[in-house]
KOLVEXPA-845003 format. One record per residue (C-alpha): chain; z, x, y. Coordinates in Angstrom, 1 decimal. Last residue first. Layout:
// KOLVEXPA-845003
+--------+--------+--------+--------+
! cadena !      Z !      X !      Y !
+--------+--------+--------+--------+
!      A !      Z !      X !      Y !
...
+--------+--------+--------+--------+
// end
This chain:
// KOLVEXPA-845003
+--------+--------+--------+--------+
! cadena !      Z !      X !      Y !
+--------+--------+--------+--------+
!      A !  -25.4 !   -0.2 !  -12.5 !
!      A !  -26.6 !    1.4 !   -9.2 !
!      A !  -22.9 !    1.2 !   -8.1 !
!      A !  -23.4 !   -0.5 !   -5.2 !
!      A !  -26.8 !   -2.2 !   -6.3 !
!      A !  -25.0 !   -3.7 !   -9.1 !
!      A !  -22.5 !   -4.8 !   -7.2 !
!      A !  -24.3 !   -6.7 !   -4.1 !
!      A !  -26.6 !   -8.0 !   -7.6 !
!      A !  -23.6 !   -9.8 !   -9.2 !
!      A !  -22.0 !  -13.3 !   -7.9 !
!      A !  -22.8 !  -12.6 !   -4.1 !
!      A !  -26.1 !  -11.4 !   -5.1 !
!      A !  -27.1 !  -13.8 !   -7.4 !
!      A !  -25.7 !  -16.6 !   -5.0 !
!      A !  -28.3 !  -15.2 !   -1.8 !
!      A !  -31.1 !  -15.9 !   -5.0 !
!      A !  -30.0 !  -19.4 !   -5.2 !
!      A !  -30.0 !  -20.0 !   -1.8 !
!      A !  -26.7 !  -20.6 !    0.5 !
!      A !  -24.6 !  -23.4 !    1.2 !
!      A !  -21.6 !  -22.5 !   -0.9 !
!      A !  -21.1 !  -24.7 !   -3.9 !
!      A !  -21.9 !  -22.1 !   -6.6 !
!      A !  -20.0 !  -19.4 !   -4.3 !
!      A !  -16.7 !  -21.5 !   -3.9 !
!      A !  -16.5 !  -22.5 !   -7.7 !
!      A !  -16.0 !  -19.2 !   -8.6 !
!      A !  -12.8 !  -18.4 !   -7.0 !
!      A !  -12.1 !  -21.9 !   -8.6 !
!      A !  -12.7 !  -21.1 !  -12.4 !
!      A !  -11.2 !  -18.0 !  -11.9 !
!      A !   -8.0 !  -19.7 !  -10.6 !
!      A !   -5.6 !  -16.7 !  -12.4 !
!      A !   -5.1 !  -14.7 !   -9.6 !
!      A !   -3.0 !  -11.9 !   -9.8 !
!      A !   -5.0 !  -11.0 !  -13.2 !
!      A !   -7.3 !  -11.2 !  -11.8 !
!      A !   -8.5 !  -10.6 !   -8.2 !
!      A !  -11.2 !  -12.7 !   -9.1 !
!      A !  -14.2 !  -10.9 !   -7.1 !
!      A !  -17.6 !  -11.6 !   -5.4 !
!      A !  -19.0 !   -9.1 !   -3.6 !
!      A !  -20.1 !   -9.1 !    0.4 !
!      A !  -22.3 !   -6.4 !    1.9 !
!      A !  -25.6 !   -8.3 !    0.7 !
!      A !  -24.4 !  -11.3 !    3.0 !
!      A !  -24.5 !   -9.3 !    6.3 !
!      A !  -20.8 !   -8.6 !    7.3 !
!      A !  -18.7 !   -9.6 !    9.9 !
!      A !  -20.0 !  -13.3 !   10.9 !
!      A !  -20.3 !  -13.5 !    6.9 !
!      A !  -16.9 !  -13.1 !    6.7 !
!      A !  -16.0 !  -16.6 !    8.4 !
!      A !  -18.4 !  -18.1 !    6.3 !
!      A !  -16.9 !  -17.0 !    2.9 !
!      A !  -12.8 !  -17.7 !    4.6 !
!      A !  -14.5 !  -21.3 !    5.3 !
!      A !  -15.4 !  -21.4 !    1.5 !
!      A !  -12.2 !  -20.9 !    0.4 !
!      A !  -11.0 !  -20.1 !   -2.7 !
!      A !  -10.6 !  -16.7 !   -2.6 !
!      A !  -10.1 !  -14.5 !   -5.8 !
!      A !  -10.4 !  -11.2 !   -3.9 !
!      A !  -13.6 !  -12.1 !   -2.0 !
!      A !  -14.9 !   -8.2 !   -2.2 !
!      A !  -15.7 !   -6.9 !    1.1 !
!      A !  -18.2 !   -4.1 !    2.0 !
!      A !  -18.7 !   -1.9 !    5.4 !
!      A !  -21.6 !   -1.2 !    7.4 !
!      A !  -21.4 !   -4.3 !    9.2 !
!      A !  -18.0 !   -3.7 !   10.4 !
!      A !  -19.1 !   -0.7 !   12.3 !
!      A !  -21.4 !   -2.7 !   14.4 !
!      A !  -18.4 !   -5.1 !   15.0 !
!      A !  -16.7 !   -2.5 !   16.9 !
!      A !  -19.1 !   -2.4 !   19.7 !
!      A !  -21.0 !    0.9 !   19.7 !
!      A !  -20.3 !    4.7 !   20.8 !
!      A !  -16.8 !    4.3 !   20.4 !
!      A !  -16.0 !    5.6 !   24.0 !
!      A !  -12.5 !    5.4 !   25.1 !
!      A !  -10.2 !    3.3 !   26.1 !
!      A !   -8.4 !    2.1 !   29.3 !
!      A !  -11.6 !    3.4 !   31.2 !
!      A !  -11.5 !    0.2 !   33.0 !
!      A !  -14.8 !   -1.2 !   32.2 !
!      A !  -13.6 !    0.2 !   28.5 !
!      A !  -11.0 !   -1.8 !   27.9 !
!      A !  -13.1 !   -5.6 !   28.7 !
!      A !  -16.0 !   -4.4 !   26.3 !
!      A !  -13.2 !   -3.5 !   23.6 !
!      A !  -11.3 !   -6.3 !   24.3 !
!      A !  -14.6 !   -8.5 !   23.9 !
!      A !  -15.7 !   -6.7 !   20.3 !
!      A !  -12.5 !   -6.7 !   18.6 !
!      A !  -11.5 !  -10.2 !   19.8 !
!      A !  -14.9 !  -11.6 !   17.9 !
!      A !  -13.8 !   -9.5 !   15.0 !
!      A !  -10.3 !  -11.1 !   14.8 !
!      A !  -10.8 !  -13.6 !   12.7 !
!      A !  -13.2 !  -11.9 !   10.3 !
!      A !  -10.8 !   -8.5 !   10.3 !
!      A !   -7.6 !  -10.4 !    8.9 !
!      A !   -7.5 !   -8.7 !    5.5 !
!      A !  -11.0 !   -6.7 !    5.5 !
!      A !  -12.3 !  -10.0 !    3.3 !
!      A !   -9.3 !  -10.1 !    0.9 !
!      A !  -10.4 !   -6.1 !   -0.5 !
!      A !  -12.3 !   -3.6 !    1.5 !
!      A !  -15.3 !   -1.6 !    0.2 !
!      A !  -16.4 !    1.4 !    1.8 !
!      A !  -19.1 !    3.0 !    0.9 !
!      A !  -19.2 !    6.7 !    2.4 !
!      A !  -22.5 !    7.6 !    3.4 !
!      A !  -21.5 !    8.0 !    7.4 !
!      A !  -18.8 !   10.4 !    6.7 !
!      A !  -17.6 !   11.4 !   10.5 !
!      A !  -19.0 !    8.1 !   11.8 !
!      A !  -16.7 !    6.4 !   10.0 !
!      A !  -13.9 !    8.4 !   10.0 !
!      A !  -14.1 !    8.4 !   14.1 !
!      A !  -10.5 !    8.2 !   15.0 !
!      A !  -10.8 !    4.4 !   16.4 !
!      A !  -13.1 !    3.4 !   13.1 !
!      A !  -10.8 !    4.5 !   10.1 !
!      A !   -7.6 !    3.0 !   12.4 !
!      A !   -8.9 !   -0.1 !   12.6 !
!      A !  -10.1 !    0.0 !    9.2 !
!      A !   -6.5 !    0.6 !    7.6 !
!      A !   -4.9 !   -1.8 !   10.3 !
!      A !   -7.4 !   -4.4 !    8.4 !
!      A !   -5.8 !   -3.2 !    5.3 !
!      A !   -2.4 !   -3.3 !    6.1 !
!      A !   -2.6 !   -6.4 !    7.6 !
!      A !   -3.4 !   -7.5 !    4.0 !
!      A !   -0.5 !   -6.5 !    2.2 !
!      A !    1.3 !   -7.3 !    5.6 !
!      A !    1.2 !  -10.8 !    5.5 !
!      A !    1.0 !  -12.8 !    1.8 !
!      A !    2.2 !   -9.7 !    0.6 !
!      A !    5.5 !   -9.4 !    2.7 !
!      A !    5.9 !  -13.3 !    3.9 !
!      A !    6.5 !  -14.4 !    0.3 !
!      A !    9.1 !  -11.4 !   -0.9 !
!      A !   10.1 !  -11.1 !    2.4 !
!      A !   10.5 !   -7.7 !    4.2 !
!      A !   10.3 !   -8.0 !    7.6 !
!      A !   10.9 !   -5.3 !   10.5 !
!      A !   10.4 !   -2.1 !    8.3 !
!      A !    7.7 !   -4.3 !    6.5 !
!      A !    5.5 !   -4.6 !    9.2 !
!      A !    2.8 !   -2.4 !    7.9 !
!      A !    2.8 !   -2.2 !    4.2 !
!      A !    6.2 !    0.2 !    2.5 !
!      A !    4.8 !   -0.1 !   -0.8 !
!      A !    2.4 !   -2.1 !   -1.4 !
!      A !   -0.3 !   -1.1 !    0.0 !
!      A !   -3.8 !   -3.4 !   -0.1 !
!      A !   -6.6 !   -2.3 !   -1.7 !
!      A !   -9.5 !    0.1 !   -0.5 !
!      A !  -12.4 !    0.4 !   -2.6 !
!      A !  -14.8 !    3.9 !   -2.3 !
!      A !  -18.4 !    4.3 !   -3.4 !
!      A !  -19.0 !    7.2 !   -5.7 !
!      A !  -22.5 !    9.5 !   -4.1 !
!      A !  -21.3 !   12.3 !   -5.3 !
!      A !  -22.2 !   13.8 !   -2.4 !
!      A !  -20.6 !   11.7 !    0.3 !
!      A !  -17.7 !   10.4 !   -1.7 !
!      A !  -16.7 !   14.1 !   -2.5 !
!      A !  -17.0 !   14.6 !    1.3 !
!      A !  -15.0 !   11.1 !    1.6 !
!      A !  -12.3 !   12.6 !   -1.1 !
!      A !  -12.1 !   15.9 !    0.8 !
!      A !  -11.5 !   14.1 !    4.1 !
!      A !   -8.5 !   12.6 !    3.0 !
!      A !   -6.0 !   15.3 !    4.4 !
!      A !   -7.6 !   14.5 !    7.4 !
!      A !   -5.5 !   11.2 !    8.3 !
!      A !   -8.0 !    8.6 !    8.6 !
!      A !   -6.8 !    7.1 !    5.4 !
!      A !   -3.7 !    6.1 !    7.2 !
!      A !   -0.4 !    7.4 !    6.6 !
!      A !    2.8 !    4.5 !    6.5 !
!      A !    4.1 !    6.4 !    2.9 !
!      A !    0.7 !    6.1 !    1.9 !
!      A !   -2.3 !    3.7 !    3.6 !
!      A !   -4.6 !    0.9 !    2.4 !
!      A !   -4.3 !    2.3 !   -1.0 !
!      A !   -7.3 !    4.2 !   -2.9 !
!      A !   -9.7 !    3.4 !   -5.7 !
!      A !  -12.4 !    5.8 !   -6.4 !
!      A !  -15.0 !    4.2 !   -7.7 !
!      A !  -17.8 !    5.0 !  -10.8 !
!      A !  -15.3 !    6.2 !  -13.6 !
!      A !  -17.2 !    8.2 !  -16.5 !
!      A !  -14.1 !    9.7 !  -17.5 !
!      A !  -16.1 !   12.9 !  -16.7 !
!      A !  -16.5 !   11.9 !  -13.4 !
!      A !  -12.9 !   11.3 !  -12.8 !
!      A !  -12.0 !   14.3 !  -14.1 !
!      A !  -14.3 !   15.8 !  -11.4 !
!      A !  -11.9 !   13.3 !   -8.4 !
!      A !   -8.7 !   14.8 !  -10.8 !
!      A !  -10.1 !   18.6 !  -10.1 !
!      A !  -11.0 !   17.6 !   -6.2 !
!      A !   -7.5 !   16.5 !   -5.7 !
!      A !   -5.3 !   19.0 !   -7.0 !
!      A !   -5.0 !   21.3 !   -4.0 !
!      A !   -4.3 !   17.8 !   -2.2 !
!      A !   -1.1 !   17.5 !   -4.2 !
!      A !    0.4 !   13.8 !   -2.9 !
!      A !   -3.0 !   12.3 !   -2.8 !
!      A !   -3.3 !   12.2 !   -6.6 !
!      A !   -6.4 !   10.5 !   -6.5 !
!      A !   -7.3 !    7.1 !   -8.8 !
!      A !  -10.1 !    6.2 !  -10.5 !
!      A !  -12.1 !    3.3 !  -10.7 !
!      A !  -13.7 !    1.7 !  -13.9 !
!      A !  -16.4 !   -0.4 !  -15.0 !
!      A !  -16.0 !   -2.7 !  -18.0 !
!      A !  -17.9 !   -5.2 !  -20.1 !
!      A !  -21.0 !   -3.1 !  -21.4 !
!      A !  -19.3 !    0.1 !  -22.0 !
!      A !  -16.4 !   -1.6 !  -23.9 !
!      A !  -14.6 !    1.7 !  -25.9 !
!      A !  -15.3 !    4.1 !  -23.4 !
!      A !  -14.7 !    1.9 !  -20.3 !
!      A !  -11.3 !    1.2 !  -22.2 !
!      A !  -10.5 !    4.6 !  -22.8 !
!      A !  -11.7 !    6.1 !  -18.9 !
!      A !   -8.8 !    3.3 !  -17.7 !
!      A !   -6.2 !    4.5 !  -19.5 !
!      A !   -7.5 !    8.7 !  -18.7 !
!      A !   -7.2 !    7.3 !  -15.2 !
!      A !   -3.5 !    5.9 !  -15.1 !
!      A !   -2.2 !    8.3 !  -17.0 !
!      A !   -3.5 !   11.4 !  -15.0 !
!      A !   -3.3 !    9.4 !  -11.9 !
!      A !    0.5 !    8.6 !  -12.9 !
!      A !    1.2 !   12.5 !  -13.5 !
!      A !    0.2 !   13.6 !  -10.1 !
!      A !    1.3 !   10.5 !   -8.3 !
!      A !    5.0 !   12.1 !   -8.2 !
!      A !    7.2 !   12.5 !  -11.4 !
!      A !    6.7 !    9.2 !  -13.3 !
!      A !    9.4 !    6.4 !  -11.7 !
!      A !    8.2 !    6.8 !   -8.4 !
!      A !    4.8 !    7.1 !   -9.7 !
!      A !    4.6 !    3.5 !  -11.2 !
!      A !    5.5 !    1.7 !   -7.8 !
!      A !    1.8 !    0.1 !   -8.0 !
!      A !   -1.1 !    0.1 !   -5.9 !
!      A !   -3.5 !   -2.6 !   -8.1 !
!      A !   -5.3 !    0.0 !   -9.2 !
!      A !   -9.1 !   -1.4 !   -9.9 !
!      A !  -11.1 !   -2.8 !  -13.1 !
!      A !  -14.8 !   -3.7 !  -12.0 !
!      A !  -15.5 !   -6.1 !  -14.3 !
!      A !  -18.6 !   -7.0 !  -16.7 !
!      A !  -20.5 !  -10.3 !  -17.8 !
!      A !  -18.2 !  -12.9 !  -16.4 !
!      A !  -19.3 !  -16.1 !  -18.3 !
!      A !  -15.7 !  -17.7 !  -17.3 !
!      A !  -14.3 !  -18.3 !  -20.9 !
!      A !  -16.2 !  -14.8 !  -21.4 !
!      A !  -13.9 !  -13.3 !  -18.5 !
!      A !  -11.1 !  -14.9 !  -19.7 !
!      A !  -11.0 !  -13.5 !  -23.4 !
!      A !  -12.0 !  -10.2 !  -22.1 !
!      A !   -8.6 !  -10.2 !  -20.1 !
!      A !   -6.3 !  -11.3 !  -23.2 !
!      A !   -8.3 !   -8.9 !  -25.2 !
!      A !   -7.6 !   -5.8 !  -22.4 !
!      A !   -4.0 !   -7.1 !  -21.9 !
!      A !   -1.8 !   -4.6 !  -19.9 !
!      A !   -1.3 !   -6.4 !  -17.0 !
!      A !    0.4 !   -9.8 !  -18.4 !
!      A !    4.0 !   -8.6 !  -18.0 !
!      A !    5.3 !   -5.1 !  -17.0 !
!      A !    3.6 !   -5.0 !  -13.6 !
!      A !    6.5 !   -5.9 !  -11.4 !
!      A !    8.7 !   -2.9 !  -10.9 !
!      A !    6.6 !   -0.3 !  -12.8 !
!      A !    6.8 !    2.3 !  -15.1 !
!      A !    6.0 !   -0.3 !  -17.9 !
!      A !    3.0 !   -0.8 !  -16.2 !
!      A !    1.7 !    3.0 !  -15.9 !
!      A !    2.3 !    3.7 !  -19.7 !
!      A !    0.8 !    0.4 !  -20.6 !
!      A !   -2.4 !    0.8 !  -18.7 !
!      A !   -2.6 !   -1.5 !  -16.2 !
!      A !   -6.0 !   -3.5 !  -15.9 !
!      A !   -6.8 !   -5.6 !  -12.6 !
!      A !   -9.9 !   -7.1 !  -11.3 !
!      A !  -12.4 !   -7.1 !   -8.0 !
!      A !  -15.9 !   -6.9 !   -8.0 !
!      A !  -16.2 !   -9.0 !  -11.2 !
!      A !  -20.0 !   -8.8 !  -12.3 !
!      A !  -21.2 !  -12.8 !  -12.9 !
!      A !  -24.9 !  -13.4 !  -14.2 !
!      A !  -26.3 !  -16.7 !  -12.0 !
!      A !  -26.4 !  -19.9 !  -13.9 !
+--------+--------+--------+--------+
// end
């Protein structure tokens, strides 16, 4: 069997989850989670912020990246082998930003995780440039989950089903919408990217992308992007964010190439490892396509 890295898992720290509104329970279990990922031969996990309430309740993201990433740096430090961690920005005090991204580095934290947007902000805004120039040099991919807090949408619905079934991941594929119609992406070409849930929506909607685009532009109703939209989507990463479905796989792969798609459990949110994986070992793909979906994408992301 192919060696599993988790492109897409959950840790709270205590101090963060208790600060939350839903986090308290079952996020703050480093045994409990090492426990699954051997029941499921997972080999190492990328642990990511799942874009939490915490800071309303701490002072201000200031404090709760402080918390939040020295957490995280202790359990990398104490399991090496099992755990990779991302780190988190206090977007809130950009004159702190580039201290907490070097903090970061020290903590020995290989991602920077970031929110789908803040307080309905993009990540195109500028006041994000500083992480994608640190990005650039530094050479520390970026992973964009879904926003929780106030996701696209939710000023006309909120629905404790509809809202993160829905807008979660609208939020994300508004997030790269917005990324490639302001020109981020060309701006910071050797930023990784890595979407969570597939780019949200993006493999449905990639084929509409690309025609209205063609169909705007005869008419000079938008501008110039340079390329078809889809040939910015193939730069970009996806983890599978526990999905079970090998349709939502194939779909994807009309986005991205198969070497820009990682596997991950989204756990503990999902707890249907055993099915997430299931998808990739029955997918109709080569063995050695499988080894990169389950592990080698990752490991030659974060040249583990």
């Amino acid at each position: 069997m192919s060696k599993i890295f988790d492109a897409h898992s959950h840790y709270m720290p205590p101090d963060i989850a208790q600060n939350t509104t839903f986090f308290k329970v079952n996020w703050s279990d480093i045994d409990g989670q090492l426990k699954v990922m051997d029941q499921n031969r997972i080999e190492k996990a990328l642990l990511l912020y799942p874009t939490s309430d915490a800071h309303l309740n701490m002072g201000g993201l200031q404090k709760a990246c402080s918390v939040y990433n020295e957490g995280i740096g202790a359990v990398v430090k104490k399991h090496p082998s099992r755990f990779i961690g991302a780190g988190i920005i206090p977007i809130d005090h950009h004159d702190d930003m580039l201290a907490e991204m070097e903090r970061m580095e020290d903590l020995e934290l290989k991602v920077i995780s970031l929110a789908s947007s803040y307080d309905g902000v993009y990540l195109d805004h500028e006041q994000f440039f500083p992480i994608y120039e640190f990005s650039s040099k530094n050479k520390l991919p970026i992973h964009v989950h879904p926003q929780i807090i106030n996701p696209i949408g939710e000023d006309r619905v909120r629905d404790p089903l509809l809202t993160p079934v829905l807008e979660y991941v609208c939020d994300v594929s508004m997030s790269i919408g917005k990324l490639m119609m302001t020109g981020v992406f060309l701006k910071f070409p050797e930023v990784k990217f890595i979407f969570a849930h597939y780019g949200g929506v993006l493999p449905l909607v990639k084929e509409r992308y690309d025609n209205t685009y063609l169909m705007l532009r005869k008419r000079n109703f938008v501008k110039d992007l340079g390329k078809i939209p889809s040939d910015y989507f193939r730069n970009l990463y996806f983890d599978t964010s526990g999905s079970r479905s090998l349709a939502s796989l194939l779909c994807a792969l009309e986005v991205a190439d198969l070497n820009h798609i990682l596997w991950g459990s989204d756990f503990p949110a999902n707890q249907d490892i055993e099915g997430s994986i299931a998808v990739i070992k029955n997918a109709p793909h080569e063995s050695r396509e499988k080894e990169m979906l389950f592990s080698g994408n990752l490991e030659k992301l974060l040249c583990l």
